[in-house]
C-alpha positions in Angstrom: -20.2 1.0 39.8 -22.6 -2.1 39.9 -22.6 -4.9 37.7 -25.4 -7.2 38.3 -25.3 -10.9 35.7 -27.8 -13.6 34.8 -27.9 -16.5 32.4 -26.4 -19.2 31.9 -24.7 -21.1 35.2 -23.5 -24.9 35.6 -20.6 -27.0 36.4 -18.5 -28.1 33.5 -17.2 -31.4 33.6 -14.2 -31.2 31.1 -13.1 -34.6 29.4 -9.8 -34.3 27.6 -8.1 -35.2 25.7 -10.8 -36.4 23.4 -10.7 -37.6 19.4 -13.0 -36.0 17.5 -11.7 -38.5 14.8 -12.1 -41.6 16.3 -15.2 -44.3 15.3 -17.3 -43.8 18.4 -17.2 -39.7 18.2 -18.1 -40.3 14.6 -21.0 -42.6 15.5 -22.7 -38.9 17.5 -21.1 -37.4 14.6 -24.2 -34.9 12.8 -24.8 -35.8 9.3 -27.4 -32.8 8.7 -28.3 -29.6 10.2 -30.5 -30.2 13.2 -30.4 -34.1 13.7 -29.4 -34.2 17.1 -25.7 -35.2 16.9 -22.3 -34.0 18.2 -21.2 -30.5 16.3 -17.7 -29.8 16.8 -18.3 -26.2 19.0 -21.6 -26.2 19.3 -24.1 -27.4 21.9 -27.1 -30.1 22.2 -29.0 -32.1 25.1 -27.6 -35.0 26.2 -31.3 -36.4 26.1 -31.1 -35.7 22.3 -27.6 -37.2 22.1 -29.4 -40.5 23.5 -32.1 -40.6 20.8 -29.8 -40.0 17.8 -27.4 -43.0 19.1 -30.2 -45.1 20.6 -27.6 -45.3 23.4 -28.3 -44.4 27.2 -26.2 -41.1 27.5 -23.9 -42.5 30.4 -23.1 -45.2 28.0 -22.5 -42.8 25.2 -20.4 -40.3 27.2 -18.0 -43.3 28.5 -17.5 -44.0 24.5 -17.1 -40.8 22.7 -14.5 -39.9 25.8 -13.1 -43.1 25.8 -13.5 -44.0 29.1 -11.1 -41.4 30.8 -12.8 -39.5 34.0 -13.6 -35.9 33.4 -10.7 -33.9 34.3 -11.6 -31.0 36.0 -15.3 -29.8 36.9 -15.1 -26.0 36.9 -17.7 -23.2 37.1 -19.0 -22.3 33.9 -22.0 -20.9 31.5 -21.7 -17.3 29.1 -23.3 -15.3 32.6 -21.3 -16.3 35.1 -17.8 -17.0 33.5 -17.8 -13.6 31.9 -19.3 -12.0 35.1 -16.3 -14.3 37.0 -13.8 -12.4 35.2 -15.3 -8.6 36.0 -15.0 -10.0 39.5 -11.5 -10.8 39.3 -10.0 -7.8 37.1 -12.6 -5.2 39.2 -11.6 -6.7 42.9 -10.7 -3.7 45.1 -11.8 -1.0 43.5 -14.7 -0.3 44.7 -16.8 -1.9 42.2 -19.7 -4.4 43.0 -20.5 -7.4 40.9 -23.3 -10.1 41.6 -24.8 -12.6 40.0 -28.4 -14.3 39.9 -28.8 -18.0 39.2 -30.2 -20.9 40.4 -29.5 -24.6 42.3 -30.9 -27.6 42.4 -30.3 -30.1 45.2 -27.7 -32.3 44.7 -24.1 -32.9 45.1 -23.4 -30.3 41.8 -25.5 -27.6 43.4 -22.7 -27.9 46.2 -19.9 -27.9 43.7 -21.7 -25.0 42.3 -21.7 -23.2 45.7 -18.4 -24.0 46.3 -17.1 -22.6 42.9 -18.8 -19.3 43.6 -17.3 -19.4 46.9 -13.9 -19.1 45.6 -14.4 -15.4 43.3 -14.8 -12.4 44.4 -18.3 -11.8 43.7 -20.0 -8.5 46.4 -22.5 -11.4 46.5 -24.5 -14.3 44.6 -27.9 -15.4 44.8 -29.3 -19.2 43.9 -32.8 -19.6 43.9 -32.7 -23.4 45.5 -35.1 -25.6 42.9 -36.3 -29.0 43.0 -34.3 -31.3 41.1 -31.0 -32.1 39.0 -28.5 -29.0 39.0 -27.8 -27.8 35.5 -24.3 -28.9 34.2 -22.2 -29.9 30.9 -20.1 -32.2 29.7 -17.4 -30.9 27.7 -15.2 -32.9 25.5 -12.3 -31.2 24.3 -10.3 -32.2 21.1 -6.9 -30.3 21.7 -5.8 -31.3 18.5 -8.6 -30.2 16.4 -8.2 -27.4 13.7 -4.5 -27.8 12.8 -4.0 -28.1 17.0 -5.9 -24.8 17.5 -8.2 -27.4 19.5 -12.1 -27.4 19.5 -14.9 -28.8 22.1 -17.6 -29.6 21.9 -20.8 -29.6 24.7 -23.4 -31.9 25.6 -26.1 -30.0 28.2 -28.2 -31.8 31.0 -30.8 -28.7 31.7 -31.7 -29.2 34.8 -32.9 -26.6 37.1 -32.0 -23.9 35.1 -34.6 -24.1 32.7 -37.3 -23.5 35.8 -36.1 -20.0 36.6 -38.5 -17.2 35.9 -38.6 -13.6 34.9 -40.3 -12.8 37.9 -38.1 -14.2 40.3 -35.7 -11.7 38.9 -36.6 -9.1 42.1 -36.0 -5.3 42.3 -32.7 -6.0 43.5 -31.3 -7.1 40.2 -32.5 -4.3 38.4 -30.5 -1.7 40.9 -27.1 -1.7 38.6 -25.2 0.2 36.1 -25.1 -2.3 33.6 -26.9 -5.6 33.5 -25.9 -8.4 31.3 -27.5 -11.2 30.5 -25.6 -14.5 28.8 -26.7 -17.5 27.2 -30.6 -16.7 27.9 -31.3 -19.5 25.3 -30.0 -22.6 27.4 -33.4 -20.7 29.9 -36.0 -21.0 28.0 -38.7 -18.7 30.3 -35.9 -16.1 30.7 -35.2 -16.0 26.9 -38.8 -16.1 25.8 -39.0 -12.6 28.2 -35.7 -11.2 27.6 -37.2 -7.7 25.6 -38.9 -6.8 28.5 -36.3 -7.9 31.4 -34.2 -5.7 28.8 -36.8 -3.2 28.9 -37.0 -2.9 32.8 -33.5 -2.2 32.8 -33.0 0.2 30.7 -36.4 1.8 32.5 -33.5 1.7 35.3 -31.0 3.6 33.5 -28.9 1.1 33.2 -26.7 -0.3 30.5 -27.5 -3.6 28.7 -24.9 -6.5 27.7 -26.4 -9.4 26.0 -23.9 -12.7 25.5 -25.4 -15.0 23.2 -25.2 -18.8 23.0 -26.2 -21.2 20.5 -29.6 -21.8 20.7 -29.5 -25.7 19.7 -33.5 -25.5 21.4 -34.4 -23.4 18.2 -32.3 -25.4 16.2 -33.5 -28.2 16.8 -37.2 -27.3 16.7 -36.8 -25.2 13.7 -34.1 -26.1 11.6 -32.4 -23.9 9.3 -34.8 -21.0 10.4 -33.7 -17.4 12.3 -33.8 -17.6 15.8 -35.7 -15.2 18.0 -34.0 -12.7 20.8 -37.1 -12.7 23.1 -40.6 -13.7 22.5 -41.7 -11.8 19.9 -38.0 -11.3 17.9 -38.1 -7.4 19.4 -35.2 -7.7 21.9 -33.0 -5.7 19.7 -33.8 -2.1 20.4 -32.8 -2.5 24.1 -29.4 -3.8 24.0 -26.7 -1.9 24.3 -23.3 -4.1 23.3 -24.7 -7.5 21.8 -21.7 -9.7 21.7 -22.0 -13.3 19.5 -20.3 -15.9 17.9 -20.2 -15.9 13.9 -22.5 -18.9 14.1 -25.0 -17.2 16.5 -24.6 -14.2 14.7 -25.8 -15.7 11.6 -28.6 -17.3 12.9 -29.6 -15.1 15.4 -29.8 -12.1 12.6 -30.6 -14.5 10.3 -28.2 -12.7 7.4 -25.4 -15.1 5.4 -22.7 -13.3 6.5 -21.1 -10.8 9.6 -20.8 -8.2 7.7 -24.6 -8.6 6.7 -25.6 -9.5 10.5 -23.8 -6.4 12.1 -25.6 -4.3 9.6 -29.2 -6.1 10.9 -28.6 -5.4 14.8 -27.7 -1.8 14.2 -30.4 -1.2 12.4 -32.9 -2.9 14.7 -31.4 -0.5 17.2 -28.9 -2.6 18.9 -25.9 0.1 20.3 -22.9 -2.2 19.3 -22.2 -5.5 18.3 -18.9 -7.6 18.4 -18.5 -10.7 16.7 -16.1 -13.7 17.8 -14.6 -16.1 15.3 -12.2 -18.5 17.5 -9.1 -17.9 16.1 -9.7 -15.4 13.2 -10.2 -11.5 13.9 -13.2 -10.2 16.1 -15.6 -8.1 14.1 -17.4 -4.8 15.7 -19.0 -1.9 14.9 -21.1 0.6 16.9 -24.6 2.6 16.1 -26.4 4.9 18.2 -25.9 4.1 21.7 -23.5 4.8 24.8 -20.4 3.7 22.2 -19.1 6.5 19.8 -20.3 5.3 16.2 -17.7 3.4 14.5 -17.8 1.7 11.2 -17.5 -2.2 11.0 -13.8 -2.9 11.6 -11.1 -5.7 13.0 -8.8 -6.7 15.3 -6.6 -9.8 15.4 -6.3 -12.3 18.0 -3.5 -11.6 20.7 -0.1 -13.3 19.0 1.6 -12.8 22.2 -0.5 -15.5 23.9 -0.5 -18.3 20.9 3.5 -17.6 21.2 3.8 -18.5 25.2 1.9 -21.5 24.5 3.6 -22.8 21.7 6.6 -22.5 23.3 5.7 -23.6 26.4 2.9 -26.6 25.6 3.0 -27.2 29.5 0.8 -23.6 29.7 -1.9 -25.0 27.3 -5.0 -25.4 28.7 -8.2 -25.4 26.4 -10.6 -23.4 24.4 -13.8 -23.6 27.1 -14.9 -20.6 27.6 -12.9 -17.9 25.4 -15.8 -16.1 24.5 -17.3 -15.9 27.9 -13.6 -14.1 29.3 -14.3 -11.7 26.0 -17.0 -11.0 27.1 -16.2 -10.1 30.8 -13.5 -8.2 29.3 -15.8 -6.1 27.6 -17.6 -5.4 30.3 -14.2 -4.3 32.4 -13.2 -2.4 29.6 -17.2 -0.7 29.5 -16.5 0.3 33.6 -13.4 1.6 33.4 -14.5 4.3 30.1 -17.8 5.1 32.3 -16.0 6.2 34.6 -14.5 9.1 32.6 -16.8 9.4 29.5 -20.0 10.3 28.8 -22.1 7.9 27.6 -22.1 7.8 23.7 -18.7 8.4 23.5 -16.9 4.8 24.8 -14.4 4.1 22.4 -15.1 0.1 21.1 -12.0 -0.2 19.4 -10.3 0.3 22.7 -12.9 -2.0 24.9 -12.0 -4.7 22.3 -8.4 -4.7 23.5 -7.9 -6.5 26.6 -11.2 -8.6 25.8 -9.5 -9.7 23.1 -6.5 -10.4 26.0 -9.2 -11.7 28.2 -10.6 -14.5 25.8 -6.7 -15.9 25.1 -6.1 -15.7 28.2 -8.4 -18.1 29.1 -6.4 -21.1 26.9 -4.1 -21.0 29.6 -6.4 -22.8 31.9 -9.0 -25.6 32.0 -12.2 -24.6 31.8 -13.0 -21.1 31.6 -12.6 -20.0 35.4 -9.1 -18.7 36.3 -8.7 -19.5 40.0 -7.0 -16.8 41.8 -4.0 -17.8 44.1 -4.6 -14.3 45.7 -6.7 -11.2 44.6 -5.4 -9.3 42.0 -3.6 -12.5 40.3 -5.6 -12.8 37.2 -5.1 -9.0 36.5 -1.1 -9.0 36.7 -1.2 -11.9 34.7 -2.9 -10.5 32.2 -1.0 -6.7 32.3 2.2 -7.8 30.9 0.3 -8.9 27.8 -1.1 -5.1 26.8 1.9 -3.8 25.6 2.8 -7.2 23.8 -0.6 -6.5 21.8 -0.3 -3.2 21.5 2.8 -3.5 19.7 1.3 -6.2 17.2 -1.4 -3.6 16.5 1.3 -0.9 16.0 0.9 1.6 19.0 1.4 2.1 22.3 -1.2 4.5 23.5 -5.0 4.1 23.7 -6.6 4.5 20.6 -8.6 8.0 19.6 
C-alpha cells in the first residue's frame, strides 16, 4: 500500500528540564484565554510570546529555560512524526510511505534534511522556499502533573506557512490513504483542506486528518469554534479524524467529547478518536471504511508507565505522544486493509498498538525514535502487546 503525508514539519529544539513553577515561566504565564502567553501543552508564536512580555524572544527563551542549551533538536510536527512512525513499523514490507513538506534555506533546513535522511521514508519531497525554516522550541516540565510531565511549545513559522495547495502535485494524490497533520500551523493548506480532502477521496483514497491546536484562530478569535477548512465543511471527507480533548472541543465547538464525537459523526466524519494525555482515549465510528461502533474507551498502556517508573533512566518526555498515536493508527488502518473490506476495520483493535505507539514515545526525547537498525522500533514495541492485552483482559484481537 501507499501512504502519502503532509502538514506540519520542523525541527524541535527540546529544552529540559524546565520549571513551569519558577518566576520567569510565570512572567509568560497566560492569565486569560487568548492573551498571548505560555499554556502549559499548548502552542503560540514566539513573535506573540515577545509582545506579551515586551521581551525580545531570544531573551525570553534564555529566561523561561533558564539558560540551559536545548538538549536535543529532533524531527518533529503532527505530519511527519506520525508518518515517521508508519515508516518505521511498515519497513520491509512492501509498503511505501512519503511525505511532502517544505525547507527554507538555512542551517535547520539541513538539520531538517538530515533528520529525514535517517527514516525509512520510499522518498520525501521539500519544496526549497525563501527564508527561515519552520521550527519549535519546546520546553519540557518533567515534573509537571504529579510527574506525568507536560511541555509546552513556542513556534517560529517560517517557511511553512508559504506552502500552497497547489504545489501539492498529482503525485501526492496517487495513495491509499492520505493524511494530513497539523494543517493549522499552514495557514493556505488549512484554509483549503475540504477540497485537498476532496481530491483525495475523488482518488479513492482514504483520509486521516491529525489535528493541532490552532493558537492562529485562537488568538484571532478567542473563545470562538474553529474552522476545519475555509468554509468549516471539511467534515464530510475525512475518514478517521484524530484530536486532542482541547482541539476536539474547540474544533467541534461542543463542551464536552462526548458532545464533540457526536458533532463529527454527524457532519459525516467516518471515525473520530480522542486523546487525553494520560486519561483513556475516546472513539467511536459512523459510516465510513470502520465498522460502526458506539463511543467507547480504552486505558493508557500500564505496562509502559511501569518500565519507566522503575527504571527513571528510560524516561524521556511527552513530545510528541499524540503524533506516534497517530502513526499507529495509521499502521494499524494498513495492516486491516489488507484483509477487510472497507467498512468493516475494527477501531477498537486499531486503537491498540496506537495506544502502544503514543507511550512508547516517552521513552525518548522528542517524538522521533531513531532506529539503530531497521525493524528496531517494531520489536521494541512487540513485547508490549501482550502486556496490554492482558490489562484489557484478552489475548486475542477483538471481534
Amino acid at each position: 500500500m501507499i501512504i502519502h503525508g503532509t502538514g506540519c514539519c520542523l525541527i524541535d529544539f527540546l529544552y529540559a528540564p524546565v520549571d513551569f513553577t519558577s518566576s520567569s515561566f510565570k512572567v509568560a504565564l497566560s492569565c486569560t484565554e487568548g492573551d498571548r502567553g505560555l499554556i502549559p501543552g499548548r502552542l503560540v508564536f514566539a513573535e506573540d510570546i515577545e509582545e506579551f512580555t515586551a521581551t525580545p524572544y531570544p531573551r525570553i527563551l534564555t529566561e523561561i529555560s533558564g539558560g540551559i542549551p536545548a538538549i536535543s533538536c529532533n524531527l518533529g510536527g503532527p505530519s511527519v512524526v506520525s508518518l515517521a512512525h508508519v515508516a518505521q513499523m511498515l519497513h520491509g514490507k512492501s509498503h511505501a510511505v512519503r511525505f511532502f513538506g517544505s525547507r527554507g534555506i538555512d542551517e535547520t533546513g539541513v538539520l531538517l534534511e538530515q533528520a529525514l535522511a535517517r527514516l525509512p521514508f520510499e522518498g520525501y519531497k521539500l519544496l526549497v522556499k525563501e527564508g527561515l525554516t519552520a521550527r519549535t522550541d519546546v520546553l519540557s516540565d518533567p515534573r509537571y502533573d504529579k510527574g506525568h510531565g507536560e511541555r509546552t511549545f513556542i513556534h517560529l513559522p517560517g517557511t511553512a506557512s508559504l506552502v500552497h495547495p497547489e504545489e501539492l502535485d498529482a503525485s501526492f494524490f496517487d495513495a491509499h490513504i492520505i493524511a494530513f497533520g497539523g494543517t493549522a500551523l499552514l495557514p493556505p493548506l488549512h484554509e483549503h483542506l475540504t477540497e485537498l480532502l476532496r481530491k483525495a477521496r475523488k482518488n479513492d483514497a482514504v483520509t486521516v486528518v491529525n489535528l493541532v491546536y490552532d493558537y492562529r484562530s485562537e488568538r484571532e478569535f478567542p473563545g470562538q469554534k474553529w474552522k476545519l477548512g475555509l468554509l468549516d465543511d471539511a467534515y464530510a471527507a475525512i475518514d478517521l479524524l484524530i484530536a486532542d480533548q482541547d482541539e476536539a472541543i474547540k474544533t467541534s465547538g461542543c463542551p464536552t467529547i462526548e458532545a464533540a464525537v457526536a458533532w463529527f459523526l454527524a457532519q459525516g466524519t467516518g471515525a473520530v478518536i480522542v486523546t487525553q494525555g494520560v486519561q483513556p482515549v475516546r472513539f467511536a465510528a459512523g459510516k465510513g471504511i470502520f465498522a460502526p461502533h458506539e463511543l467507547s474507551s480504552l486505558p493508557v498502556c500500564a505496562a509502559i508507565n511501569q518500565d519507566i517508573s522503575r527504571r527513571p533512566e528510560l524516561q524521556g518526555d511527552t513530545t510528541g505522544c499524540g503524533d506516534n498515536f497517530a502513526g499507529g493508527i495509521m499502521v494499524a488502518m494498513v495492516e486491516q486493509m489488507m484483509s477487510e473490506a472497507r467498512g468493516k476495520l475494527d477501531l477498537r483493535e486499531a486503537c491498540i498498538p496506537a495506544i502502544i505507539a503514543g507511550g512508547f514515545a516517552c521513552f525518548t526525547w522528542g517524538g522521533v525514535f531513531y532506529e539503530s537498525r531497521p525493524g528496531e522500533k517494531r520489536e521494541r514495541l512487540a513485547p508490549y502487546m501482550p502486556r496490554y492485552r492482558s490489562q484489557l483482559g484478552y489475548s486475542v484481537p477483538y471481534a
